[in-house]
C-alpha positions as CSV (number, residue, x, y, z in Angstrom):
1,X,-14.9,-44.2,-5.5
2,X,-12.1,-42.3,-4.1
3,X,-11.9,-42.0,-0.3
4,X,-12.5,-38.0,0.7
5,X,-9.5,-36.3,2.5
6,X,-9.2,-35.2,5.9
7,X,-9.5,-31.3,4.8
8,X,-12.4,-32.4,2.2
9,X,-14.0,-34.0,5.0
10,X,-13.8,-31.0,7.5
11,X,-15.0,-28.1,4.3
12,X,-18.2,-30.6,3.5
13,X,-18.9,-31.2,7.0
14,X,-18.2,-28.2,8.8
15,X,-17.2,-25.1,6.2
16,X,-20.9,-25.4,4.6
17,X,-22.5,-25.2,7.8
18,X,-21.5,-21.4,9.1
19,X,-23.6,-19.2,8.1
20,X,-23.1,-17.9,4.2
21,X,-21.8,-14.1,5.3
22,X,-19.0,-15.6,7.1
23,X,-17.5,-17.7,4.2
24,X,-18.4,-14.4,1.9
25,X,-15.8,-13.3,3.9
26,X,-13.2,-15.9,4.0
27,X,-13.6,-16.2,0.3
28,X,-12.4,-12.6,0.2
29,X,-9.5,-13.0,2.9
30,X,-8.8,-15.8,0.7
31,X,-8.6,-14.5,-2.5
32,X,-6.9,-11.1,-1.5
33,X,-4.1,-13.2,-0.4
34,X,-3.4,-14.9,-3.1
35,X,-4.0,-11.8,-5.1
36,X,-1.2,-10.1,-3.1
37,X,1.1,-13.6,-3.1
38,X,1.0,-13.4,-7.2
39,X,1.5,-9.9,-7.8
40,X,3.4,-8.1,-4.9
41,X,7.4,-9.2,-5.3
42,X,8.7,-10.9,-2.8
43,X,12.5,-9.8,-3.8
44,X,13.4,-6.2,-4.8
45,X,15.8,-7.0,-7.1
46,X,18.7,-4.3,-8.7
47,X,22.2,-4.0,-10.2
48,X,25.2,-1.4,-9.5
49,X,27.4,-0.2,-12.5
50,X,30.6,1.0,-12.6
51,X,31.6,4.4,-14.6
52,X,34.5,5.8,-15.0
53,X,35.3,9.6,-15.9
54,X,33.6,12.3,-14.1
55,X,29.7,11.3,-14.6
56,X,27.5,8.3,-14.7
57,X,26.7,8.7,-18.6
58,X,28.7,6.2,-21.2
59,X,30.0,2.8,-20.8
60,X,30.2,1.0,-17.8
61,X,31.2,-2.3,-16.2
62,X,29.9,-4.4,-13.7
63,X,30.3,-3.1,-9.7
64,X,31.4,-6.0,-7.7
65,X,32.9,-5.1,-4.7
66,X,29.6,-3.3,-3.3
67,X,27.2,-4.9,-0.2
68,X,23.9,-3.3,-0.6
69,X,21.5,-3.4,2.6
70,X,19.0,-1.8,4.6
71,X,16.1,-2.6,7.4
72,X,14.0,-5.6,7.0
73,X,11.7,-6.8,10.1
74,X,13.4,-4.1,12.3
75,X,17.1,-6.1,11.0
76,X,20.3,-5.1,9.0
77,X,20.1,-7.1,5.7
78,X,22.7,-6.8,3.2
79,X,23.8,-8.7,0.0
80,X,26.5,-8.9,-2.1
81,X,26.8,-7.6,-5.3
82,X,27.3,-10.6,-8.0
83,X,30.0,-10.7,-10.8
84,X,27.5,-9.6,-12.9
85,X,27.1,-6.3,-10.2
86,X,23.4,-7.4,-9.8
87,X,22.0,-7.6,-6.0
88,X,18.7,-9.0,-4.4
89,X,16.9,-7.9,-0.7
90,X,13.8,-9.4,0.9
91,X,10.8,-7.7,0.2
92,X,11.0,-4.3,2.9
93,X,8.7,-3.1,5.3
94,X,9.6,0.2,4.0
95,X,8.5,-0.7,0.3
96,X,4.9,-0.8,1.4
97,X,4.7,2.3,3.2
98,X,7.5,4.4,2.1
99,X,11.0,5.3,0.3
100,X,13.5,2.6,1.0
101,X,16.9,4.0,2.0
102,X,19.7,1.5,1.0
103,X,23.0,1.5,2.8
104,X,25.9,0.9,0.2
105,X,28.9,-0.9,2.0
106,X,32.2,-0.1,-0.3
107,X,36.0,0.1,-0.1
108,X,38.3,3.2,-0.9
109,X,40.8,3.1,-3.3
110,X,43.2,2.9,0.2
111,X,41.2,-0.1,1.4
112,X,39.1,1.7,3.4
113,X,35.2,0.3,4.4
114,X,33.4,3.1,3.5
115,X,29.2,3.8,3.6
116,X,26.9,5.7,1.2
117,X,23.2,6.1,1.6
118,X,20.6,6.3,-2.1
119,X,17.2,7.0,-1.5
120,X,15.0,4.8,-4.1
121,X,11.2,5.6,-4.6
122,X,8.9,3.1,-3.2
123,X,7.7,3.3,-7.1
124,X,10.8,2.5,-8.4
125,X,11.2,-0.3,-5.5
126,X,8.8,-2.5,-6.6
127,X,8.1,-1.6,-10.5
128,X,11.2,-1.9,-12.0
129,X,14.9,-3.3,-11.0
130,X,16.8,-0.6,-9.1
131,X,20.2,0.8,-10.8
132,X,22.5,2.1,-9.2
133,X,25.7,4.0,-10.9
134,X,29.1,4.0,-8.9
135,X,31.8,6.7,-10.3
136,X,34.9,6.8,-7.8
137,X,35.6,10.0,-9.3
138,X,32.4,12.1,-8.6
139,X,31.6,13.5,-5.1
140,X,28.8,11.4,-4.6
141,X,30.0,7.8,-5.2
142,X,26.2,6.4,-5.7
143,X,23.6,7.5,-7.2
144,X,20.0,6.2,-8.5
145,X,20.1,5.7,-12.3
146,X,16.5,4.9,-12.7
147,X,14.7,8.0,-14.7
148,X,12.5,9.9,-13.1
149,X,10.8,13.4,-14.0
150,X,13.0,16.0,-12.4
151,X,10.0,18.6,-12.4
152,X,8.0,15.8,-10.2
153,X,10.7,15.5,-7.7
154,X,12.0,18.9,-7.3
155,X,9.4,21.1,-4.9
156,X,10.3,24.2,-6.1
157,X,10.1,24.8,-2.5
158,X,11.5,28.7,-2.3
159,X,8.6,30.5,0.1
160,X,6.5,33.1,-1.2
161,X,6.0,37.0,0.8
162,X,5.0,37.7,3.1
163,X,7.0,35.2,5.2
164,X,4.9,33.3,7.6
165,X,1.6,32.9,5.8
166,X,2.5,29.2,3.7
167,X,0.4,27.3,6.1
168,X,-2.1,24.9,3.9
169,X,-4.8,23.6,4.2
170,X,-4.4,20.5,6.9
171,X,-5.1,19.2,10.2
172,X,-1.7,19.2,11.5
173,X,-1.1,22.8,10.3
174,X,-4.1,24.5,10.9
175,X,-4.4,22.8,14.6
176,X,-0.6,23.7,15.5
177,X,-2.0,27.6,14.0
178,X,-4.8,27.4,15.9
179,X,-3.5,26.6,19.2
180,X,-0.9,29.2,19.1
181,X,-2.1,32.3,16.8
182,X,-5.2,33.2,19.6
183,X,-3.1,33.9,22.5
184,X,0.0,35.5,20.4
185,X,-2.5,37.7,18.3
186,X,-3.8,39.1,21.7
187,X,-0.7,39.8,23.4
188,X,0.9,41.9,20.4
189,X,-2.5,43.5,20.4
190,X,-2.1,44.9,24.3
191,X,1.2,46.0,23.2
192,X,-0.4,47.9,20.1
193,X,-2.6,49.7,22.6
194,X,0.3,50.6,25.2
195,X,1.9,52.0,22.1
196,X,-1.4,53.9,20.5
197,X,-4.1,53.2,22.1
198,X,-5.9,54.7,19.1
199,X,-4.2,51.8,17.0
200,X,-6.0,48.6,15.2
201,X,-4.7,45.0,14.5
202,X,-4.7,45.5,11.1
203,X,-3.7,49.1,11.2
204,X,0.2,49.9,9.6
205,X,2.5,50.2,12.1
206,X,5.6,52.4,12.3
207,X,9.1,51.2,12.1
208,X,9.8,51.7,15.9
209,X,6.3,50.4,16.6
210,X,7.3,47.2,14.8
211,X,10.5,47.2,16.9
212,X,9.2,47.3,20.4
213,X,6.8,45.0,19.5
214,X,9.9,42.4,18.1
215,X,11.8,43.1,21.6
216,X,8.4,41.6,24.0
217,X,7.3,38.5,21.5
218,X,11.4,37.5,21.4
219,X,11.8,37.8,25.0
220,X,8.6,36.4,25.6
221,X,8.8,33.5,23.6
222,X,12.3,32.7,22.7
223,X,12.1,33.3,19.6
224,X,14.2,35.5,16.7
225,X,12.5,37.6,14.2
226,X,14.6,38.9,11.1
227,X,14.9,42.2,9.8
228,X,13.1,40.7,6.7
229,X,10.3,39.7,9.1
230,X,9.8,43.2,10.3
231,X,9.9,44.6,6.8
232,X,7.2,42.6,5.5
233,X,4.8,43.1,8.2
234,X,2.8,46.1,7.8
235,X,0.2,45.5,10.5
236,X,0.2,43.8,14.4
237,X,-2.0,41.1,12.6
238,X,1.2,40.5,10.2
239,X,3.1,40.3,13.1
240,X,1.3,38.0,15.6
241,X,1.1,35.3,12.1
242,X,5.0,35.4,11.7
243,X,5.2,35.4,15.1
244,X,3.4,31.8,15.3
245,X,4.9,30.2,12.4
246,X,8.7,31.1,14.2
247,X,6.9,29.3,17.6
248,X,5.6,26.7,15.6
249,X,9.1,25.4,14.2
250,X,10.9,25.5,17.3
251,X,8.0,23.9,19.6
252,X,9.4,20.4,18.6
253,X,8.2,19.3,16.1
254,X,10.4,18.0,13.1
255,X,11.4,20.5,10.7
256,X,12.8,19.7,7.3
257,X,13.8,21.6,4.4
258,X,14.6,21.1,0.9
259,X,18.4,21.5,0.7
260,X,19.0,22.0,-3.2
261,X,19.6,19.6,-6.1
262,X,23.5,18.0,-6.0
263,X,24.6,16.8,-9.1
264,X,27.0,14.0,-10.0
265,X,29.5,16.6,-10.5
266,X,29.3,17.8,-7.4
267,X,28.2,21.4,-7.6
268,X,24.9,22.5,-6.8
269,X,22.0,23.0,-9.5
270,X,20.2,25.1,-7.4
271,X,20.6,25.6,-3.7
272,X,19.0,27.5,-0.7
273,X,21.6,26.9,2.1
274,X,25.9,26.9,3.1
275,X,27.7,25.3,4.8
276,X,29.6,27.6,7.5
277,X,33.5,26.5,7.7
278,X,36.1,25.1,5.6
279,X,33.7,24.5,2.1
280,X,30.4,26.4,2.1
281,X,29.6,24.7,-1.2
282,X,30.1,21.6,-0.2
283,X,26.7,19.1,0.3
284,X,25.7,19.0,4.1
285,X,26.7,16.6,6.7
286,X,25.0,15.5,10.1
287,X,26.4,17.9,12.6
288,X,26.8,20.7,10.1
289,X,25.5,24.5,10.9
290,X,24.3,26.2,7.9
291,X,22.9,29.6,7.1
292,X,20.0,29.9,4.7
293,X,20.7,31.8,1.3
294,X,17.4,32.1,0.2
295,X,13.5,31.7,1.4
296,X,12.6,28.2,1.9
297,X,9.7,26.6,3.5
298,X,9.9,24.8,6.6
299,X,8.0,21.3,6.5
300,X,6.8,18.3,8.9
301,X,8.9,15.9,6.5
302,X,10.7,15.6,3.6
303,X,9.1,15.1,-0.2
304,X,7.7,11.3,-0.7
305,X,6.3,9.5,-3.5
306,X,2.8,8.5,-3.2
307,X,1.3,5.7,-5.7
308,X,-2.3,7.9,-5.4
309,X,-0.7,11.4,-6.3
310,X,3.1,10.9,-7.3
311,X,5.7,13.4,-5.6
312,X,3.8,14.6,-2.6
313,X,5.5,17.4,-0.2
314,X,5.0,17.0,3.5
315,X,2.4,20.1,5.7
316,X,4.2,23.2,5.6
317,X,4.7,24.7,9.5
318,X,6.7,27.8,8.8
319,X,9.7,29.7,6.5
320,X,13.3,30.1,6.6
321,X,14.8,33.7,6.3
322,X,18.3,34.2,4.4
323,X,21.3,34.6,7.0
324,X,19.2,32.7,9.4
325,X,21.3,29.8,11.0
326,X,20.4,26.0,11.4
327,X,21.9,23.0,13.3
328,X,21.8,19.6,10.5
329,X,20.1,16.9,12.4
330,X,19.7,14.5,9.4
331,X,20.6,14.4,5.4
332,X,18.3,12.5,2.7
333,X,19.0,12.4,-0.4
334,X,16.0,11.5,-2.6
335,X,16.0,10.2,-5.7
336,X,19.7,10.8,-6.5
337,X,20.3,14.5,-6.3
338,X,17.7,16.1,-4.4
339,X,18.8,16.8,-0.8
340,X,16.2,17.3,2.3
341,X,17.8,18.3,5.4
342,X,16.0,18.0,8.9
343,X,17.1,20.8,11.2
344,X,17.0,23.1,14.1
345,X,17.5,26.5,14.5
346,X,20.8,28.1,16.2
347,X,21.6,31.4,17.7
């Protein structure tokens, strides 16, 4: 008869004795970690090709001069690229929660140690093995090669008239509104009155009404409404909700915006900003002041994928106005072209 083990010893004399909801529950802890040890990766694995001519389509060869890295455990981990051009990272923390944003470590064709960021899907991350194209001729040297539905990924995010009304339907909005809009609403009101006393909050207002109106809520609040802005509004009650939604993105809170798409090529498929200097076509940089070309929301983040609902947009907390001028705090590029900019308004 063999001789029990210690640990045999310790389950028959000890384990069988707690009470039978408390090993319910370590036979759950149990098995949902072993559940997660066999099917979560523990590597995400990927491989970085080399193309040549002006796009990241046809034959390629292996990229081996690439060290491919990002944040692990609040560390800088990077690998080298193999002969073969294939790479390997620790699972990230990112992967569980969020996009992963690889730093690509290259040289130049002068020898010079260059960096490029790619923004891969958390999806992408963990289902499949990452590709990533390299084409020294192309404006952007990197790019994700792994196929995803442009319709999915692109928001379509241009802002719908009248400006200032695309809050939805979510705490963060709808508290930020509701803390603001009361005491906003009633000021414009009193200056209704000391215009025309007769006057209602949702009665149509006069051009010059409009405009004295403009001159108290910018001098009261710091704020800048367009001539588009005055336009649109036909009432005080339009008014006080552009009003808010201006406070609202400067009171702190991060603003981002969806850039435009970037191709390969590097021209722009569509695009809702430019750049103010030397290239206004070119993509944005950190430190860059741009001027809006066309209506675009303003959001508490940029565009994420989400393994419950796919591509998912971040609250909307106000609208940009073309020729209105921004400050670029931060560039992400997800999923290859698409380009989200955070940013702060300039005078």
């Amino acid at each position: 008869m063999a001789v029990p083990t210690i640990f045999e010893s310790i389950i028959a004399n000890q384990f069988l004795k707690i009470p039978s909801w408390a090993r319910i529950i370590t036979y759950f802890v149990c098995l949902i970690v072993i559940v997660y040890q066999v099917i979560f990766p523990k590597f995400i694995d990927g491989e970085v090709r080399d193309y040549k001519g002006d796009s990241f389509e046809g034959s390629f060869a292996p990229y081996r001069d690439a060290k491919v890295g990002t944040k692990y455990h609040g560390r800088f981990v990077a690998t080298a690229t193999s002969e073969k051009g294939d790479w390997s990272l620790p699972l990230l923390d990112s992967a569980i929660t969020g996009d992963i944003d690889l730093r690509i470590e290259y040289l130049s064709p002068t020898g010079e140690t260059l960096y490029e960021s790619v923004i891969v899907p958390r999806k992408t991350a963990l289902m499949d093995n990452v590709l990533i194209g390299y084409n020294a001729n192309t404006t952007q040297k990197f790019k994700l090669l792994n196929q995803l539905d442009a319709d999915d990924v692109s928001p379509n995010d241009s802002a719908g008239a009248p400006i200032g009304f695309n809050f939805i339907n979510s705490v963060f909005a709808q508290e930020k509104y509701q803390q603001q809009y009361a005491p906003v609403k009633s000021e414009i009101d009193n200056v209704v009155q000391s215009l025309r006393p007769s006057a209602t909050s949702s009665g149509e207002l006069s051009y010059s009404e409009k405009k004295a109106i403009q001159a108290d809520i910018e001098s009261r609040y710091n704020i800048k409404l367009s001539t588009i802005d005055i336009q649109q509004s036909k009432s005080a009650d339009d008014l006080s909700k552009i009003a808010v939604t201006r406070i609202i993105a400067k009171s702190g809170v991060d603003n981002y915006a969806y850039y435009g798409n970037f191709n390969a090529g590097g021209n722009w498929d569509e695009c809702f900003f430019k750049v103010i200097g030397d290239n206004p076509k070119r993509a944005p940089q950190f430190g860059d002041i741009v001027e809006a070309t066309g209506t675009v929301n303003i959001r508490s983040g940029y565009i994420e994928y989400s393994w419950l609902k796919g591509w998912e947009n971040k609250p909307v907390i106000g609208s940009i106005n073309p020729g209105e001028k921004f400050l670029i705090e931060e560039v992400k590029r997800v999923a290859g072209d698409y380009v989200w900019v955070k940013l702060h308004p300039v005078d």
